[in-house]
C-alpha positions in Angstrom: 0.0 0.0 0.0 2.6 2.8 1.3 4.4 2.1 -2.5 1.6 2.3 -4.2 0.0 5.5 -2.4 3.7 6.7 -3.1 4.3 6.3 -6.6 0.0 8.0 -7.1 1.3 11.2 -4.9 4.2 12.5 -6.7 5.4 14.4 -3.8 8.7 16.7 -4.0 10.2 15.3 -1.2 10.1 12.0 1.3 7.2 10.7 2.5 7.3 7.8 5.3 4.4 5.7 7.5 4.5 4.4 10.6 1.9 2.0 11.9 -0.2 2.5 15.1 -2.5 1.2 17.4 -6.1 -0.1 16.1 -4.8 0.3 12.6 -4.5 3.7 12.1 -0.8 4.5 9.6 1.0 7.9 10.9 1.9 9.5 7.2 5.1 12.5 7.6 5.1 14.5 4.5 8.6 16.4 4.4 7.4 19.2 2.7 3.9 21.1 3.6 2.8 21.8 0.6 2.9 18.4 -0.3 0.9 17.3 2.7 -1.7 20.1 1.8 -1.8 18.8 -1.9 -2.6 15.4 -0.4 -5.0 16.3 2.0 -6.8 18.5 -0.1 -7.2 15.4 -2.8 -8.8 13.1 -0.3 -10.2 10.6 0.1 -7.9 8.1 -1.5 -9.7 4.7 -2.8 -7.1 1.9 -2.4 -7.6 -2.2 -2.9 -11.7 -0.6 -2.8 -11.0 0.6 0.5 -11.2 4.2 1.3 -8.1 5.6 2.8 -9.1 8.5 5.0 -6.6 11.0 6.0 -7.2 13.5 8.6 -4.1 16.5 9.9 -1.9 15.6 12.5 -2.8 17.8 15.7 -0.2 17.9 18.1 -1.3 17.0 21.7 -4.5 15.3 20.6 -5.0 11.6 21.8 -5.8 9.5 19.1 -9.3 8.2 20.1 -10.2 12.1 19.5 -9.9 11.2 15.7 -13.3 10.7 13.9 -12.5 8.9 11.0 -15.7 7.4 10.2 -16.8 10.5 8.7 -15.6 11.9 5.4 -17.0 13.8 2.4 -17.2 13.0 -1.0 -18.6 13.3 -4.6 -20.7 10.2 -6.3 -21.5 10.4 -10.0 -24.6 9.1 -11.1 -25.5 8.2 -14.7 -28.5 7.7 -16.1 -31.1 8.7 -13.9 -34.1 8.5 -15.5 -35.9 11.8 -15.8 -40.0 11.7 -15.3 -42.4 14.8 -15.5 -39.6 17.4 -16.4 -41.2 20.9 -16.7 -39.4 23.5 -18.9 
């Protein structure tokens, strides 16, 4: 996973993970704007999973986290379209 997230990124400078408790990864960006790009793109979809990333907050226990929550977009195609007015 941390290769392939890697290679999808294209960040400017290292970027490393480090495992926790109850499965949550610790990812360092080396260079802010990199972490900002990254963050910004979210949520990443790897192996069908989503990968939910949330910013590192100094001082904060880990249980304060919520990462069960996260927004995204969903296309739909071809909805059908009944009784459209004009």
């Amino acid at each position: 996973m941390y290769r392939v997230l890697k290679s999808l990124w294209f960040t400017k400078e290292e970027v490393s993970f480090v495992t926790l408790n109850g499965g949550v990864i610790l990812v360092k960006f080396d260079n802010i704007e990199d972490r900002m790009r990254i963050l910004n793109l979210m949520p990443w979809l790897f192996d069908q999973c989503l990968f939910v990333m949330l910013p590192f907050i100094n001082g904060q226990e880990l249980d304060a986290y919520e990462f069960n929550i996260t927004p995204f977009w969903i296309r739909i195609y071809n909805i059908p379209l009944e009784h459209m007015d004009r």
